[in-house]
C-alpha positions in Angstrom: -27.8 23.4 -4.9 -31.4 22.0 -4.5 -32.5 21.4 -1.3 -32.3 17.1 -1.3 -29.1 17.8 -2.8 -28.2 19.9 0.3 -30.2 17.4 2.8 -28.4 14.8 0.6 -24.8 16.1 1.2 -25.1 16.4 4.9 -26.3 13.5 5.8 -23.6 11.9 3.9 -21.0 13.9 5.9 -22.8 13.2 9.2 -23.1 9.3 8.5 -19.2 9.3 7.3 -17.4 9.9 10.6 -20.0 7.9 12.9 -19.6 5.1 10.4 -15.8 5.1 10.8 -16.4 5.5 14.3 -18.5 1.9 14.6 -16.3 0.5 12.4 -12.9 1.1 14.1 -13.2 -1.9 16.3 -12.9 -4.3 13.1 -10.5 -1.6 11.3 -8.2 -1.4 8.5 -5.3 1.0 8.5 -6.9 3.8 6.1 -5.1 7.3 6.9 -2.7 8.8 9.4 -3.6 11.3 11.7 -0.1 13.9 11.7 0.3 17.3 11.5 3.7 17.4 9.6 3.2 17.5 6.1 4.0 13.9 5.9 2.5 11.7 3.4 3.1 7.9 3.1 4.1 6.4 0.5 4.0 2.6 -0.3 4.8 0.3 -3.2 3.0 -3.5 -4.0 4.4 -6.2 -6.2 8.2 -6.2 -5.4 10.8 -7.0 -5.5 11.7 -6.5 -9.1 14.7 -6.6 -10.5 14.0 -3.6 -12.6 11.3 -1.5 -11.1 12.6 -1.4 -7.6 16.2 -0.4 -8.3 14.4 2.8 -10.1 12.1 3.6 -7.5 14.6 3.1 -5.0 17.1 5.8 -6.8 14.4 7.9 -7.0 13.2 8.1 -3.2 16.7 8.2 -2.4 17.4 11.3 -4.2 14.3 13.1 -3.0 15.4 12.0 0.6 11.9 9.8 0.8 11.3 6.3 2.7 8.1 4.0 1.7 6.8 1.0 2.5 7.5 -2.0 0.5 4.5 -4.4 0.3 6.4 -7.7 -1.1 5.7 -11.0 -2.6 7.4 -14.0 -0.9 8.1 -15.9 -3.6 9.8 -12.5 -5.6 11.4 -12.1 -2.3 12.8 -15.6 -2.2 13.8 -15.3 -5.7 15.5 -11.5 -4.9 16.9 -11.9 -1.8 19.6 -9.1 -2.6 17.7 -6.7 -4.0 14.9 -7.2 -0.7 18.2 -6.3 1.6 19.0 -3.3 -0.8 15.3 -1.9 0.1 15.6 -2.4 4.0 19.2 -1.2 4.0 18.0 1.9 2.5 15.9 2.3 5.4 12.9 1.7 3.9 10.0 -0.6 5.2 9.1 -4.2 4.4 5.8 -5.8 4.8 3.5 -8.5 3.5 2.1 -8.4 0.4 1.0 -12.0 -0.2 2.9 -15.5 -0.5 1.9 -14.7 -4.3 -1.0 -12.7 -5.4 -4.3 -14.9 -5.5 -7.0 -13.5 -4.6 -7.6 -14.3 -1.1 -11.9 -13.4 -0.8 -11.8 -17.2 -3.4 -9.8 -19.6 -1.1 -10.9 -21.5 1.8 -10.2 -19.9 5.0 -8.0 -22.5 6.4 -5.6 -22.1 3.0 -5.8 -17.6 3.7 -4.3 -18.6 7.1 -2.0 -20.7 5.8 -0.9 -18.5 3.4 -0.7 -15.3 5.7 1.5 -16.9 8.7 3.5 -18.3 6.6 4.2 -15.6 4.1 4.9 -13.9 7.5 7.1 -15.9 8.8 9.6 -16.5 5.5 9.4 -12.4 5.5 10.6 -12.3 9.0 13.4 -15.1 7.9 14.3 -13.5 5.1 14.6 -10.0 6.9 15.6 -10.8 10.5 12.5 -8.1 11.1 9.1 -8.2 12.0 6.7 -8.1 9.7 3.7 -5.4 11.3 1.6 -4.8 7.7 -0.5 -6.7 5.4 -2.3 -5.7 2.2 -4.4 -8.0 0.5 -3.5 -8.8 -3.3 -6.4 -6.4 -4.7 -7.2 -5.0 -1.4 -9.7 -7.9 -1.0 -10.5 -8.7 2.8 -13.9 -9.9 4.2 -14.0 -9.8 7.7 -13.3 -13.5 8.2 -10.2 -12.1 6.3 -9.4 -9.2 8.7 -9.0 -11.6 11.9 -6.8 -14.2 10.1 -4.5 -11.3 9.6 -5.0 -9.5 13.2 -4.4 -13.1 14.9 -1.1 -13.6 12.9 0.1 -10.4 14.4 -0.1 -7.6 11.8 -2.7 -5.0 10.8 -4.4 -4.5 7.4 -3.4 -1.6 4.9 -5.6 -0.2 2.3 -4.9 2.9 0.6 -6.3 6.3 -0.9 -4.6 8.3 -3.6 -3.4 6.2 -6.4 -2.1 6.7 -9.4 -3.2 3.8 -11.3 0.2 2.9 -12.5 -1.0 0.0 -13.9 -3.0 1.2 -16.4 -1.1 2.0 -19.4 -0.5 5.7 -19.4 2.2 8.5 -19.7 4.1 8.6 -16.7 3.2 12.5 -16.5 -0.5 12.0 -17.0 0.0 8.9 -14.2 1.6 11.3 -11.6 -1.1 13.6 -12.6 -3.7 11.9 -11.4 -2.9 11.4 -7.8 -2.2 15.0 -7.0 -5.3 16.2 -6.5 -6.7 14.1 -3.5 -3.1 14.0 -2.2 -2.7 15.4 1.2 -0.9 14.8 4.6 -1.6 11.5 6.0 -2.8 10.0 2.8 -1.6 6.8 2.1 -0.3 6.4 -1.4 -0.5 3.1 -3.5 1.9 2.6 -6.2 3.5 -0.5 -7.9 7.2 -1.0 -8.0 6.5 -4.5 -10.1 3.6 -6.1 -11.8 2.8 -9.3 -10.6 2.1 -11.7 -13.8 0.7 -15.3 -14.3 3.7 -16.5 -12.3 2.6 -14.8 -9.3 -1.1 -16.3 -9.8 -2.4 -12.7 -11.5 -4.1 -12.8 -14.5 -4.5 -9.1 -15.2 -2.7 -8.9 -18.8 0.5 -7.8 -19.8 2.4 -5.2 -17.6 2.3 -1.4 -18.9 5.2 0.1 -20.1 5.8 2.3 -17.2 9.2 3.7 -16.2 8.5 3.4 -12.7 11.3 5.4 -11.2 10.4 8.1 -13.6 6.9 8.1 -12.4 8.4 8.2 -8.8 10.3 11.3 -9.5 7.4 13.0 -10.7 5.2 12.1 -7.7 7.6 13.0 -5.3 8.3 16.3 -7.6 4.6 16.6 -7.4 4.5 16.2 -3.6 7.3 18.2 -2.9 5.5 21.5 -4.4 3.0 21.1 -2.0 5.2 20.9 0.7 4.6 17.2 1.3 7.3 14.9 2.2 7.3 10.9 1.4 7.3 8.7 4.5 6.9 5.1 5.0 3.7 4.1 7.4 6.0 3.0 10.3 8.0 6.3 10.0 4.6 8.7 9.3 3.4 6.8 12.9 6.7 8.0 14.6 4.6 11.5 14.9 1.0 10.4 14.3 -1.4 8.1 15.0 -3.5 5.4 12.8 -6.7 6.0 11.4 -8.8 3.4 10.7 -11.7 1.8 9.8 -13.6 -0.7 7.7 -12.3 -1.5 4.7 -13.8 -5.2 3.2 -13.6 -6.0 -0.2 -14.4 -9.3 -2.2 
C-alpha cells in the first residue's frame, strides 16, 4: 500500500466514528449494538397477498421474527393478512401512507402523511407504531424531526440483497452474505410497490420471495446468525445510530 493510500485509509477510519459520534444527536437507527449473534431482519412494501404469506412460511420455519415495514393503504386493503404478520409475532411499522417520495412534497403534506399513516397503523393493529422508513430511504433533516415529533424513530438499513433487481434468487441471497454480521440490519422486500402505490420503478422482478428468504436465512444460519426483528434484537442490545439523510 502507498503511503497516501495508508494516510488515506486512516484518516477515513478516524473521521468515521467521530462523525457518527456528532451526528447521533440528529440520528437514524443504522445498526445494533448486541453480542448474541442476532441479526435483524426487516421487510418493506407489504402487505402482499402473495409475497408475505411466503416469507412468512419461511421465517416461521427457520424459527425467525422481522420487522414489517407496511404501506397503509396495502394494509387497509389486507387487513387479514396484516393480523397474520403480528400474530406470528412479528413486528409492524411504518413504511409510508403509500410510497412517494417524501424529500419532493411540501413539508406540511410529509407531516400529514407520517401522523396519519401512524395513526391508521396503530388503528388497524391496536399497537404502537415505534419505526419509520422512508419510501427510498429518503429523509432530509427537516424530514427526520417530522418523524421524531410524531413519536417514532427513523430506520435505514445495511446489507441488502437487492431483491428488486431481477436476479436468481440464489445469486440474490448471495449478495448479502458477505457484509452480513451481528447487528446488521437487513433490508428485504416482501412486495413491490407499483404505480398504485405512487412508485414508478417498472415492473416487479420475478422473485420467489419466500425462496429467497429461505436461502438468506440458510445463509445466516451457517454463520451462526439468527433473524430477529429490531424490537426483539433491542431486547439485548442497544441502538446505534447516526446520520443518515437522503434526497
Amino acid at each position: 500500500m502507498s503511503p497516501v493510500r495508508s494516510i488515506s485509509t486512516t484518516a477515513r477510519q478516524v473521521a468515521r466514528p467521530a462523525a457518527r459520534a456528532l451526528t447521533r444527536p440528529v440520528g437514524t437507527v443504522r445498526a445494533v449494538r448486541t453480542a448474541r449473534p442476532d441479526i435483524v431482519l426487516t421487510y418493506d412494501d407489504g402487505p402482499d397477498p402473495e409475497g408475505t404469506p411466503a416469507v412468512l412460511d419461511a421465517l416461521a420455519r427457520s424459527g425467525a421474527t422481522a420487522t414489517f415495514f407496511v404501506l397503509t393503504r396495502r394494509a387497509r386493503l389486507h387487513t387479514g393478512l396484516l393480523a397474520e404478520v403480528a400474530a406470528a409475532g412479528h413486528e409492524i411499522a411504518l413504511h409510508g401512507i403509500d410510497h412517494t417520495r417524501l424529500t419532493r412534497l411540501p413539508l406540511a403534506e410529509v407531516r400529514r402523511r407520517i401522523r396519519a399513516g401512524k395513526a391508521e397503523l396503530e388503528d388497524l393493529t391496536g399497537t404502537p407504531v415505534r419505526w419509520f422508513r422512508a419510501p427510498y430511504g429518503a429523509l432530509l433533516p427537516r424530514h427526520w424531526l417530522e418523524v421524531r415529533r410524531a413519536g417514532m424513530m427513523p430506520v435505514a438499513w445495511g446489507p441488502t440483497p437487492r431483491d428488486w433487481d431481477d436476479d436468481s434468487e440464489e445469486r440474490l441471497a448471495e449478495g448479502v452474505m458477505a457484509s452480513s454480521g451481528a447487528g446488521e440490519i437487513v433490508l428485504a422486500h416482501d412486495g413491490y410497490a407499483g404505480a398504485e402505490d405512487n412508485a414508478f420503478d417498472g415492473p416487479a422482478p420475478a422473485i420467489d420471495r419466500g425462496k429467497l428468504a429461505s436461502l438468506m436465512l440458510e445463509g445466516f444460519a451457517q454463520r451462526g446468525l439468527t433473524g430477529r426483528s429490531l424490537g426483539a434484537a433491542l431486547e439485548h442490545g442497544t441502538v446505534a445510530k447516526w446520520a443518515w439523510f437522503l434526497k
